[in-house]
C-alpha positions, 0 to 999 in steps of 0.5 A: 744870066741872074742865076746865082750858086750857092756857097754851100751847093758842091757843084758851085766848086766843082772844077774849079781847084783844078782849073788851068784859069785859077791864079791860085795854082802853079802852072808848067810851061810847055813849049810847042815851038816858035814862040808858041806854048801850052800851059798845064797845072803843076800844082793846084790847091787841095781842099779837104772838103768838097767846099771850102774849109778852114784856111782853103783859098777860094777862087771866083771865077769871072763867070760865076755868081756865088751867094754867101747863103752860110757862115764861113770858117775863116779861109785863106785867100779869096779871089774875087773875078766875078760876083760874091752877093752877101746879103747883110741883113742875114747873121751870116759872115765871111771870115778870111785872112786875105781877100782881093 
């Protein structure tokens, strides 16, 4: 797949602040018996906006491809899974406290 979302496209971030897979959530443990569990959000990040904002922690998932396609306000964390493309011959930049 060589389908790119764009940073500034909503559906880019659509379910994914509230995505049970997103490790910048908080997640409750439920037990079903025997060893067996089912996990569910507890707490999941806020966003102001519906793309990141100022001081928001971005998720990218192992099966999302993102283009940085605008300049960002400086963000929180940013967790990188799957592929962040920034062109570098653009004026545009990424601004974060932490990025893993």
């Amino acid at each position: 797949d060589n389908f790119f979302s764009l940073w500034s496209a909503e559906s880019t971030w659509a379910n994914l602040t509230g995505h049970a897979a997103n490790p910048l959530n908080v997640l409750k443990e439920i037990p079903l018996g025997r060893r067996r569990f089912a996990y569910t959000v507890k707490e999941q990040q806020n966003w102001n906006s519906s793309v990141p904002s100022h001081y928001d922690n971005v998720w990218i998932p192992s099966w999302k491809k993102v283009l940085l396609d605008v300049s960002t306000p400086i963000l929180g964390k940013i967790v990188v899974e799957g592929v962040l493309v920034i062109n570098s011959t653009d004026t545009i930049s990424l601004d974060a406290v932490y990025i893993e």
